[in-house]
Biopython code that builds the backbone (N, CA, C, O; Angstrom):
import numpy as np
from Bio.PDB.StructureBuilder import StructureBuilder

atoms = [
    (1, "UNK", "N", (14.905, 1.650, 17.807)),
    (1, "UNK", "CA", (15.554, 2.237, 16.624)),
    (1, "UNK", "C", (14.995, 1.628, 15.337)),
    (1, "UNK", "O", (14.570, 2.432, 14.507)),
    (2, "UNK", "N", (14.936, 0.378, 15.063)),
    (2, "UNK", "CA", (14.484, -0.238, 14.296)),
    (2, "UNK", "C", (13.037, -0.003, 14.155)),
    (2, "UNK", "O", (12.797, -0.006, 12.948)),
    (3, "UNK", "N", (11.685, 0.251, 15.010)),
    (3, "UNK", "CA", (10.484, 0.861, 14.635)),
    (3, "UNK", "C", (10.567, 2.088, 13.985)),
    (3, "UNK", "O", (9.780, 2.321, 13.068)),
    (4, "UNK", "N", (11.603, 3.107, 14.400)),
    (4, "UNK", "CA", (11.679, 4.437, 13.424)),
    (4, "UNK", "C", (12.431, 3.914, 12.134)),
    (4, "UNK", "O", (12.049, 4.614, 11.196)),
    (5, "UNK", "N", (12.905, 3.424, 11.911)),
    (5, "UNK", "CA", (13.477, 2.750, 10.527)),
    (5, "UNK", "C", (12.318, 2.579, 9.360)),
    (5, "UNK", "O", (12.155, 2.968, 8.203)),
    (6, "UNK", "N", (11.458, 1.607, 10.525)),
    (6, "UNK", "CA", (10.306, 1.399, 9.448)),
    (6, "UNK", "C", (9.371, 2.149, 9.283)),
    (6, "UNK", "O", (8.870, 2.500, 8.215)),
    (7, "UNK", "N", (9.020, 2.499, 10.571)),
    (7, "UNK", "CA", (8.341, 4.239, 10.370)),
    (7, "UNK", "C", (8.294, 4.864, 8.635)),
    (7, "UNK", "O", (7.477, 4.958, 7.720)),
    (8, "UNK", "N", (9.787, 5.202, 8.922)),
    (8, "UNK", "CA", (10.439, 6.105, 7.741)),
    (8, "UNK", "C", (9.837, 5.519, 6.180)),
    (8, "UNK", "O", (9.377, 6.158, 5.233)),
    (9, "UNK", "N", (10.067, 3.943, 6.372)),
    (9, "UNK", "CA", (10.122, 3.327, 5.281)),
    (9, "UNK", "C", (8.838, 3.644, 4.853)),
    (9, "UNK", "O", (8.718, 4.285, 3.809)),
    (10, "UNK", "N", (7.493, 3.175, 5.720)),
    (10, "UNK", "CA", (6.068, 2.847, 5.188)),
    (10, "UNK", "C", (6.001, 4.432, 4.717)),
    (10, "UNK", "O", (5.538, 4.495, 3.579)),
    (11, "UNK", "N", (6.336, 5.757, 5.276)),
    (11, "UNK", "CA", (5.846, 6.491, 5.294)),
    (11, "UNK", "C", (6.391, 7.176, 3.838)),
    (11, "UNK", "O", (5.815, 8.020, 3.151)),
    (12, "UNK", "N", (7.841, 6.449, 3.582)),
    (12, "UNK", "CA", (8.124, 7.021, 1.823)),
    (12, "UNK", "C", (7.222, 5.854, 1.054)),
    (12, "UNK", "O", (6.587, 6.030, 0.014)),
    (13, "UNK", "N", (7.302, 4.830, 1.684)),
    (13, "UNK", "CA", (6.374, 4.090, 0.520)),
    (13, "UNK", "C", (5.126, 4.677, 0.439)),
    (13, "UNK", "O", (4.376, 4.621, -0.535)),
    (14, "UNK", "N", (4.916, 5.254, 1.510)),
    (14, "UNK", "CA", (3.168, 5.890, 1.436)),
    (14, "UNK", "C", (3.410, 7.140, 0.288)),
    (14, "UNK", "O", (2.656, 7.314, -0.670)),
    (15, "UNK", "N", (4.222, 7.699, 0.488)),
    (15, "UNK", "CA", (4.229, 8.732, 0.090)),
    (15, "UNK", "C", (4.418, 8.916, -1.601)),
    (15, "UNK", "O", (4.014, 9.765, -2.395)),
    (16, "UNK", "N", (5.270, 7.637, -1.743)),
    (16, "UNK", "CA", (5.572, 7.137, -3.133)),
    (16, "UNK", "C", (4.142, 6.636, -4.250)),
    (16, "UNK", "O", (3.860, 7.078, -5.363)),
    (17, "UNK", "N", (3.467, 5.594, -3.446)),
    (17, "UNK", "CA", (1.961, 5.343, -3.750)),
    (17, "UNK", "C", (0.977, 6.536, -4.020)),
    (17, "UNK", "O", (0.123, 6.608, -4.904)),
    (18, "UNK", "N", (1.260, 7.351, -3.162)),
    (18, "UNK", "CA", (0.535, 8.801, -3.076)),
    (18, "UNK", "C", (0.307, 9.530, -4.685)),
    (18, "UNK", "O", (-0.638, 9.758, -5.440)),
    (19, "UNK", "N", (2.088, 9.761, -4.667)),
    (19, "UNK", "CA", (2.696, 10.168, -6.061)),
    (19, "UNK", "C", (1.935, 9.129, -7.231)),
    (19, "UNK", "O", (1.160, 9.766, -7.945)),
    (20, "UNK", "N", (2.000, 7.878, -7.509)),
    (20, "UNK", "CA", (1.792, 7.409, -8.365)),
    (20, "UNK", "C", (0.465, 6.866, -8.446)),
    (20, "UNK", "O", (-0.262, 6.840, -9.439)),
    (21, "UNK", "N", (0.251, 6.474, -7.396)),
    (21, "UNK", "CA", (-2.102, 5.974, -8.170)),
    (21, "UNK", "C", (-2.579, 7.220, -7.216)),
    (21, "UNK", "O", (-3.657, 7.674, -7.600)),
    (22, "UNK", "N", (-2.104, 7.802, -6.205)),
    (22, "UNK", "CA", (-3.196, 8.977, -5.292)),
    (22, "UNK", "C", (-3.690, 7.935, -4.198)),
    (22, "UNK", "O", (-4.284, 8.355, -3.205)),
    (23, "UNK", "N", (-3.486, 6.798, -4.345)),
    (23, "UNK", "CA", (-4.365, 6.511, -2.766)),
    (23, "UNK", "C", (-3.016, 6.055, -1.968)),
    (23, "UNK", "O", (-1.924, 5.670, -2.388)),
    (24, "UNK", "N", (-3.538, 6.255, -0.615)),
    (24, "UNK", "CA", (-2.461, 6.075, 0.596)),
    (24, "UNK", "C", (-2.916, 4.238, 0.703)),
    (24, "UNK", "O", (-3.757, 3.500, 0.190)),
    (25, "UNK", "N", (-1.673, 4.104, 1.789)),
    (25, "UNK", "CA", (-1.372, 2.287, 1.537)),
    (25, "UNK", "C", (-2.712, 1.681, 1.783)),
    (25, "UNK", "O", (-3.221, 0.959, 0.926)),
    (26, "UNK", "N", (-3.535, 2.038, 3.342)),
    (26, "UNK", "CA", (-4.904, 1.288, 3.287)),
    (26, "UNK", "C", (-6.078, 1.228, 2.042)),
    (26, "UNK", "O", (-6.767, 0.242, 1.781)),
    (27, "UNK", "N", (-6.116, 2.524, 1.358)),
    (27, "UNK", "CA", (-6.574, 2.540, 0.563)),
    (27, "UNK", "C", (-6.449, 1.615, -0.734)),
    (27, "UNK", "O", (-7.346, 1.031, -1.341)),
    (28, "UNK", "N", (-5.085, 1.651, -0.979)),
    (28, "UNK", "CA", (-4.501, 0.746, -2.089)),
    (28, "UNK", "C", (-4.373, -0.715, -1.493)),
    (28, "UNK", "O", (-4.168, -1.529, -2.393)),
    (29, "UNK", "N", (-4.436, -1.283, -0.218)),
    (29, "UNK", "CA", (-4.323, -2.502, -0.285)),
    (29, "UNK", "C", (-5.833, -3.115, -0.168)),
    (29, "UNK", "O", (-6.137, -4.280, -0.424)),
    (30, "UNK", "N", (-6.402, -2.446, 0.117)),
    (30, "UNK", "CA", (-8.088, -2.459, -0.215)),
    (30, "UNK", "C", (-8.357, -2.557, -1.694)),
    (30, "UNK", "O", (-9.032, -3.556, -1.943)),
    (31, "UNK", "N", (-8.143, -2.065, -2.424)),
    (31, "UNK", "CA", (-8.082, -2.283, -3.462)),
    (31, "UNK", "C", (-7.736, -3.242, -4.150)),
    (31, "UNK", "O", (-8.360, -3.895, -4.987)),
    (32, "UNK", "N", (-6.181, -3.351, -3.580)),
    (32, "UNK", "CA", (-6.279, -5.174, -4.604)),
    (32, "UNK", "C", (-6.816, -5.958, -3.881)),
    (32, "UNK", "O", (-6.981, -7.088, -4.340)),
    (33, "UNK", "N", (-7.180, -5.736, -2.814)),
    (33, "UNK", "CA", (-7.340, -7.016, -1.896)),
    (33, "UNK", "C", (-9.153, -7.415, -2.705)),
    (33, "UNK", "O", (-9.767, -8.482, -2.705)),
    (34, "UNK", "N", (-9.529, -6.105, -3.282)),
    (34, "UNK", "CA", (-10.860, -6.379, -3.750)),
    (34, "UNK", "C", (-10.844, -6.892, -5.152)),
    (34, "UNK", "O", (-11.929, -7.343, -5.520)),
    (35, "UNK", "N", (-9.808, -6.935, -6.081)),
    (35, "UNK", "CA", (-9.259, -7.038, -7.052)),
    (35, "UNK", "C", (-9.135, -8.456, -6.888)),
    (35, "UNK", "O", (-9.996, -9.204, -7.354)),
    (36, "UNK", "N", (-8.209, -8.859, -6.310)),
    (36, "UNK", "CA", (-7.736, -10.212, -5.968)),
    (36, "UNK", "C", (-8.850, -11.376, -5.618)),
    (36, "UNK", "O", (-8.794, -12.566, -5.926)),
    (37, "UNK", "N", (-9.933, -10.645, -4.844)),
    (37, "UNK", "CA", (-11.162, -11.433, -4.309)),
    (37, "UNK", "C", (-11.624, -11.287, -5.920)),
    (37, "UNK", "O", (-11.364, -12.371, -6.444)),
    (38, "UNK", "N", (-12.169, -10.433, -6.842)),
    (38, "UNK", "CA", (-12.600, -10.411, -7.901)),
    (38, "UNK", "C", (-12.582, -11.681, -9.035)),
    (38, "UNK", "O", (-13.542, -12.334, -9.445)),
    (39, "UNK", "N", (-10.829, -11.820, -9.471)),
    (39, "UNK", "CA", (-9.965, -13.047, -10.008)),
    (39, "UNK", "C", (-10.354, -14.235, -9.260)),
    (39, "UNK", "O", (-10.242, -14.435, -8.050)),
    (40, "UNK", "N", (-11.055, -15.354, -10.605)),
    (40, "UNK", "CA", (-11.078, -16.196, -10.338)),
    (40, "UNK", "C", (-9.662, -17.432, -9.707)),
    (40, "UNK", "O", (-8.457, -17.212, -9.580)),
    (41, "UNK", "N", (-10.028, -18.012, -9.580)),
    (41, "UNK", "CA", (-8.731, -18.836, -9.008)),
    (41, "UNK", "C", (-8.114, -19.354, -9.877)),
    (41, "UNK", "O", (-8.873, -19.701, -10.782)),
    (42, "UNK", "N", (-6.771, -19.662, -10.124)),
    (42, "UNK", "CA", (-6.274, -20.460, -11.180)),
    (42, "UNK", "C", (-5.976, -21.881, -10.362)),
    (42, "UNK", "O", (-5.519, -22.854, -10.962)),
]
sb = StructureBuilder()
sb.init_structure("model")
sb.init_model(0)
sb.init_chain("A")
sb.init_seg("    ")
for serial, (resi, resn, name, xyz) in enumerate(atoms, 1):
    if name == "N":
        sb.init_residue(resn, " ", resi, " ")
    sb.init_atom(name, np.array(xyz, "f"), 0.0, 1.0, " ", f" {name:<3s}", serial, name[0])
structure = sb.get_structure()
């Protein structure tokens, strides 16, 4: 029960991300993740 819970969840968060920059979650965590590698360290 609890895997369809989260199911649900990733799939409005996907869907939410979608709505607001256009890329789906792999896409967008690729992104900062390249972002983040970018930024020097504090």
């Amino acid at each position: 029960m609890g895997t369809i819970i989260g199911l649900l969840i990733l799939a409005c968060g996907d869907l939410y991300l979608k709505k607001k920059t256009g890329l789906h979650f792999p896409q967008w965590i690729s992104k900062k993740y390249k972002e983040s590698q970018k930024k020097p360290k504090e």
